[in-house]
N, C-alpha and C positions, 0 to 999 in steps of 0.2 A: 502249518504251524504259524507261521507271518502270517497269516489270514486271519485263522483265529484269533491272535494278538490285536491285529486291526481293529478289528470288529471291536473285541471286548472294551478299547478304548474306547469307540465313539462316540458312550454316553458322556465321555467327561469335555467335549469339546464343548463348550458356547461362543457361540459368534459375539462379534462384537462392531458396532461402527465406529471409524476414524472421529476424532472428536469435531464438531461444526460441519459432518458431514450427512448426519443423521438429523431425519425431519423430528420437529418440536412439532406436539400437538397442544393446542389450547381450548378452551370448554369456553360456554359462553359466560364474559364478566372474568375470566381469567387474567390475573397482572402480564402484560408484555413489559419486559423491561427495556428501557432508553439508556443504550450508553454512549458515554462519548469515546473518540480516540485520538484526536489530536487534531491540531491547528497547519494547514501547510498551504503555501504559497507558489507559483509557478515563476514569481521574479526571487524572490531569496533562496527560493531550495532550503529554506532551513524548518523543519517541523518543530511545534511547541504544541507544550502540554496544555488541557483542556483547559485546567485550571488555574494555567498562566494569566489568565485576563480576567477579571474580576465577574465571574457568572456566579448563579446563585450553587451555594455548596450546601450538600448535604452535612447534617451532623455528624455520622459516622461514613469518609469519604471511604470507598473497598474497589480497591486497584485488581485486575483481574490476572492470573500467573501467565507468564508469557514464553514463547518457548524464542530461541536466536532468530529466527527471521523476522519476527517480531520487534523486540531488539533493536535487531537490527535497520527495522523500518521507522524507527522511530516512533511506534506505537506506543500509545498510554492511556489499554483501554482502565474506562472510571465510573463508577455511578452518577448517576442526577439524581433529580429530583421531579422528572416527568412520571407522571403518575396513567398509565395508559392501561385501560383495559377494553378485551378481546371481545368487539361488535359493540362499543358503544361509543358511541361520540359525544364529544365536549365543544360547546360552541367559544365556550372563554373561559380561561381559568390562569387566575395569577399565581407564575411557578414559585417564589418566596417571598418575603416580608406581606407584611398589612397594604392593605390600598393605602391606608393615609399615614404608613410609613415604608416612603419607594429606598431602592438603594441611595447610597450617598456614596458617589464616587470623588474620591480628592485627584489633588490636580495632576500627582503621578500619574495615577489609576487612568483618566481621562488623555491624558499623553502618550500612552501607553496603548490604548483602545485606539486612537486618532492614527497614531503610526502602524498601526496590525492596519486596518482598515485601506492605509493609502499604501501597503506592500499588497493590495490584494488579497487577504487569507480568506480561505476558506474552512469553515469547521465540519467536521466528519462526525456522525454521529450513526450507530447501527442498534437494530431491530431484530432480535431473533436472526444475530449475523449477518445478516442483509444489511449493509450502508445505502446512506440516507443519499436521493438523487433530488435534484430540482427542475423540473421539467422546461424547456424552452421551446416557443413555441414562433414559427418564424414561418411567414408571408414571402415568399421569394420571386411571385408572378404581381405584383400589386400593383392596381392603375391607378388614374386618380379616380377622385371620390370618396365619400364617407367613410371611415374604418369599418362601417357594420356591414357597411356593398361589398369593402374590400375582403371581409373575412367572409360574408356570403359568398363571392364568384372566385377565390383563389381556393387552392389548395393548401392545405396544413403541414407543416415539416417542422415535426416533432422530434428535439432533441434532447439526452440528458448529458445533466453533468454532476461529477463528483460532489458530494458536501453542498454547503450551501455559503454565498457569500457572508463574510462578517457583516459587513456595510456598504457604502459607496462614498463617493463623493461627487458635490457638485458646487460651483461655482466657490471653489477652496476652502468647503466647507464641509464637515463629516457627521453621517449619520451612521445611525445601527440598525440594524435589523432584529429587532425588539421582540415582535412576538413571531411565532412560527407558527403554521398553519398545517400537520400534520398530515398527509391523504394515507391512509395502509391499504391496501389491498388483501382480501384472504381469498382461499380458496374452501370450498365444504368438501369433507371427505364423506363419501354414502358409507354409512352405517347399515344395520340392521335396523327393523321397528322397534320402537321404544328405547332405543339406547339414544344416547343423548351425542351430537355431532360432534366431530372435530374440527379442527379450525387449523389450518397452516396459514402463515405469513409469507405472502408472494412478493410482495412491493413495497419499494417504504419509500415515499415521495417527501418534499417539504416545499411549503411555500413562503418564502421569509416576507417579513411586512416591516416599513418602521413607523410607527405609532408614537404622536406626542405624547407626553404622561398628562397633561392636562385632557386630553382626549379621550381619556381608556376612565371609563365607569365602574368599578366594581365596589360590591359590597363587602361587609364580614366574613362571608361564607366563600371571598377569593371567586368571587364569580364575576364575570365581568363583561361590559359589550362595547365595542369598536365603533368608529364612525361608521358610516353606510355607504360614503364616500367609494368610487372606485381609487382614489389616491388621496389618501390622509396627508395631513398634516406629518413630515418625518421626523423623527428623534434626533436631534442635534446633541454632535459631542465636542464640547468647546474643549481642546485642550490649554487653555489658559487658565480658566478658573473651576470648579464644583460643578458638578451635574446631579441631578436626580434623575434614575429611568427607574422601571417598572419593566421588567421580564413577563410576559404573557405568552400562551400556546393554546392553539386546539384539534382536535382531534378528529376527524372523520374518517370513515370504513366504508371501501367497497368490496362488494362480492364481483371474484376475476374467475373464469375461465381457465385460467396458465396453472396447470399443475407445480407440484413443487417440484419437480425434478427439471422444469423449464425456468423457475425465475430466475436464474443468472443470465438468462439471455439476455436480458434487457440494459445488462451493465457489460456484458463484453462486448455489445455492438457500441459501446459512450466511445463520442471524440474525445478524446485527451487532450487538452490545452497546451501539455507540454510539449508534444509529439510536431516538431516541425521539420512537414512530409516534405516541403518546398525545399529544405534546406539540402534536406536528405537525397532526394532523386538531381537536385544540382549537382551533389556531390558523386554521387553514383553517377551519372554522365560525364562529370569531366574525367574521371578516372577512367570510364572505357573510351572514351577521344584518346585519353594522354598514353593509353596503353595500347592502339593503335598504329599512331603514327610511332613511337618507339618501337613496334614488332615491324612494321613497315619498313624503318630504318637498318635493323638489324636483319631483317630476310634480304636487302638486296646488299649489305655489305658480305654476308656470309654467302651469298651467291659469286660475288665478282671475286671470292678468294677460293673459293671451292673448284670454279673456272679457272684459277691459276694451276692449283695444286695438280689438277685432272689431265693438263697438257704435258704430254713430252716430248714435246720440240726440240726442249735446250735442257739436259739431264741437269745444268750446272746451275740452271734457274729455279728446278726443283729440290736441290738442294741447300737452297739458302730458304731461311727460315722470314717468312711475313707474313702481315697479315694476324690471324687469330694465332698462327704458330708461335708469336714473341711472347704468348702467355700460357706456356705451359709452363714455365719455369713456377710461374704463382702457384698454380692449382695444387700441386702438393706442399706447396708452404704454408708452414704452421701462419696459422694469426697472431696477434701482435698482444692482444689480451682474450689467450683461451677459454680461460675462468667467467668473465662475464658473456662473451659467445655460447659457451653452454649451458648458463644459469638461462640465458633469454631463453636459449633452445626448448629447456626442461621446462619451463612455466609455460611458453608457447603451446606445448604440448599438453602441458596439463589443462591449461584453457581450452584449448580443443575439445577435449576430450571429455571436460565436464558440462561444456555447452553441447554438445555431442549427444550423450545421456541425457541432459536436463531436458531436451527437445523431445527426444526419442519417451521420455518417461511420458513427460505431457500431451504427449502426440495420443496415446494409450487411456489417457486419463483419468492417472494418480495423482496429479496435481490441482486435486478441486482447487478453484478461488474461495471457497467457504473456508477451508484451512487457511488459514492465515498464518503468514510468514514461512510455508510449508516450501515455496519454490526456494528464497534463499536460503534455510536452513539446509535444502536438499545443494544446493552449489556449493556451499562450503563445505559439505560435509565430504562431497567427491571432489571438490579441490586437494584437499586434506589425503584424503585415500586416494586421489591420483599420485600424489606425489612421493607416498609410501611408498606406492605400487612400483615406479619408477627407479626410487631410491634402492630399493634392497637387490634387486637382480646386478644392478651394477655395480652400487658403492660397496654394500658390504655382500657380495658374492653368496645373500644366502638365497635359494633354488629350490631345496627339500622341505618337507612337510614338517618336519619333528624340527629341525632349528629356524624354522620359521614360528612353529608354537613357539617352541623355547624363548625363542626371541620375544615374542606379544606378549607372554606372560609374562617374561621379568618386566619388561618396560611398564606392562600395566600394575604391577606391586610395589613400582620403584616411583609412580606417577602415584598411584592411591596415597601411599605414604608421606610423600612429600606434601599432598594435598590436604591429609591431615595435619601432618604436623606444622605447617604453615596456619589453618586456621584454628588451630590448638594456640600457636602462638601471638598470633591476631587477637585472640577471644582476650587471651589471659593479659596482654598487654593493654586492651583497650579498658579491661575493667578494672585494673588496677589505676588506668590512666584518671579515669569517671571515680574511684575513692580520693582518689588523692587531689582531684579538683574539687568533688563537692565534699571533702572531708571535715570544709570549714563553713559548711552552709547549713543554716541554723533554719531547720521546719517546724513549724507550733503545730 
C-alpha cells in the first residue's frame, strides 16, 4: 500500500537547483550581465556601496534581493551599465556621457575618490556569479638583464586577487583606474548537429588601466582607442579642485578548457590579503611553548606531592593536609558570579557546536561559494537553534514531543502577530506622518 502510495506521487516531484548554484547557459551575442557589489578595503574593514563614489549610474538603478548573509556581508549587489555580450569583443567603448561631455566631478566628489583610493579599496564586480579577479603576475628567479631575457629564462607565478584596485598613488598624488580591460573566459558545451552551442562563463578577469581623458579618442557612436603606449599617461584626481575623467571598458573572450563545475577553483586557491599567516603560526607557537613549560611545571609539582601522600613512614604527616590537598575546600565552592560563569559556558557551547556543523556541512559540500552569504546565514541560523536546543531541556523542563509542538506553535503565532501588528503600525504611522508633512505642498 506505501508503495503504491510512493509511486503514485513521483510524477508530481520536480527537481530544482539552489539559486547561483545551477549553470547559466548563453547563445552566441547573448547579454552577460556586469554587476557590481561593493567597495572593501583590507586597512578600514569597512565595505561601501558601489555607488558611493561617483561611477556612471544607470537610469533605472535595480538592486538585486538579498538573503542575511548577504546582509550581513555587506553586500550591494547593483546594475551598470556594462554592456557585455557572449563571444564578442569590444576593443573601446565609453561606458556614459558623450566624448566631449566627460563626467564633471566637484571638489567633494574628487576628495572623496582621493580618500577611497589612498584606504586602498578595491571594487568587486560579478559575471554570471563569478567575481571579477585581476591577475598577477610575478618573476621570483630574475637576474639581471633586459625584462624580455628576464621574462624569457624565468619562470611565471601567476596569481589572483579579489576585485580590482580603485587606483593608486604615487609621488602623493592620486590616480584612477578609468577604464577596465575585461578577459571572460567560456567554456563550449557539445551539442548535437545543427543545434546551436552553448556557452558557460568560466572566468572573469579585469585588467584596470588609468588613461588621461585628453588621451582617449572616441567618437559619436562611444567608440574609442587608447594610446599604444605600454604605460599611458594616468588619470589624476586632484582633490582640491574639479576633475573631468571619462570611464571607458573593453571586452575580450577566450575559449578555456575548465568545465563549469571547476571554475571555482581558481578563486579558492587566491591569497587573501587579509589572511596574516605570519601572525597566526607566531601565535599558535607561543601558545604550544607557554602551554609546555606550564604542564611541565605542574607534572613535577603534582609528582613531588603525590610522593608525599604515597609514603607512610609518619601516619601523622599523612594526615595533615598539603600540597594540592589545601584546595579541596574550593572545588566544591560555588563561584562568586554564577550567572555569568554559565551564560559564557552556554554560548561557549553554542559556538562549538555551530562551528562544529558549519565545517562538517561544508566538508560535504553544501556550502557552494556560488551561494552567496549561504555560510553565514547557515551560522546564525544554528547559533539560534543551538541555543533553543540548549535552552529548553533545562530552563523550561520541556523533553516531550506534544509540549515541545505546543510550545513552537504558540511562540510562532505570538511572533507572527506581533510582526504584523508592528508593521500594521509602522505603515499607518509613517503615512499619516508623509500626509501631514506634504499636506502643505502645493504640485501644479
Amino acid at each position: 500500500m506505501w508503495a503504491l502510495l510512493l509511486v503514485s506521487t513521483l510524477p508530481l516531484v520536480t527537481p530544482f537547483y539552489v539559486p547561483g548554484v545551477a549553470p547559466m547557459n548563453f547563445h552566441q551575442n547573448s547579454p552577460v550581465e556586469i554587476k557590481a557589489v561593493k567597495l572593501t578595503s583590507s586597512r578600514t574593514q569597512l565595505p561601501y556601496e558601489y555607488y558611493s563614489l561617483p561611477f556612471c549610474k544607470p537610469d533605472n538603478i535595480v538592486y538585486k534581493a538579498e538573503n542575511l548573509g548577504e546582509v550581513l556581508r555587506g553586500d550591494r549587489i547593483v546594475s551598470t551599465l556594462y554592456n557585455v555580450l557572449m563571444n564578442l569583443d569590444k576593443k573601446c567603448e565609453v561606458l556614459c556621457k558623450k566624448p566631449d561631455d566627460p563626467i564633471k566631478l566637484s571638489v567633494d566628489e574628487s576628495k572623496l575618490l582621493a580618500e577611497r583610493i589612498q584606504e586602498e579599496y578595491y571594487v568587486h564586480l560579478i559575471a554570471d556569479n563569478l567575481p571579477v579577479a585581476t591577475r598577477l603576475e610575478f618573476y621570483p628567479n630574475k637576474e639581471e638583464g633586459t625584462e624580455e631575457e628576464q621574462r624569457k629564462d624565468t619562470l611565471k607565478d601567476i596569481q589572483f586577487e579579489h576585485g580590482y584596485r580603485l587606483g593608486f598613488t604615487e609621488n602623493n598624488k592620486f590616480y584612477l583606474h578609468n577604464h577596465l580591460s575585461f578577459i571572460l573566459y567560456y567554456h563550449k558545451e557539445k551539442v548535437e548537429e545543427d543545434v546551436e552551442h552553448n556557452y558557460r562563463v568560466v572566468r572573469f578577469e579585469v585588467m584596470p588601466k588609468s588613461v588621461k581623458l585628453e588621451d582617449i579618442k572616441a567618437d559619436e557612436r562611444k567608440t574609442c582607442t587608447l594610446p599604444e603606449t605600454v604605460a599611458p599617461v594616468p588619470q589624476e584626481i586632484d582633490p582640491t579642485k574639479e576633475n573631468r575623467i571619462l570611464f571607458t571598458y573593453s571586452v575580450h573572450w577566450e575559449e578555456s578548457e575548465v568545465k563549469w563545475a571547476s571554475r571555482w577553483d581558481t578563486y579558492l586557491t587566491m591569497s587573501d590579503v587579509q589572511i596574516h599567516w605570519f601572525s597566526i603560526v607566531n601565535s599558535v607557537v607561543v601558545v604550544f611553548f607557554l602551554s609546555g613549560i606550564l604542564s611541565m611545571i605542574i607534572i613535577r609539582t603534582l609528582r613531588k606531592d603525590i610522593a608525599n601522600y604515597n609514603r607512610e613512614d609518619d601516619i601523622e604527616d599523612t594526615m595533615e593536609e598539603s600540597g594540592w590537598k589545601n584546595v579541596h575546600g574550593d572545588v566544591f565552592r560555588p563561584p562568586q558570579y554564577p550567572m555569568i560563569l554559565s551564560s559564557l559556558l552556554g554560548s561557549g557551547i553554542q559556538l562549538f557546536c555551530m562551528i562544529l556543523i558549519v565545517i562538517f556541512v561544508a566538508m560535504l559540500g553544501m556550502l557552494s561559494p556560488s551561494s552567496r552569504g549561504a555560510l553565514m546565514t547557515t551560522a546564525c541560523f544554528l547559533f539560534m537553534f543551538m541555543g533553543s536546543f540548549f535552552l529548553f531541556p533545562s530552563q523550561l523542563d520541556i523533553v516531550e514531543f506534544i509540549p515541545s509542538l505546543l510550545y513552537f506553535g504558540y511562540t510562532t503565532l505570538m511572533v507572527l502577530s506581533f510582526w504584523l501588528l508592528s508593521g500594521t503600525i509602522g505603515f499607518y504611522a509613517a503615512y499619516v506622518f508623509i500626509r501631514k508633512i506634504y499636506a502643505a505642498v502645493k504640485i501644479d
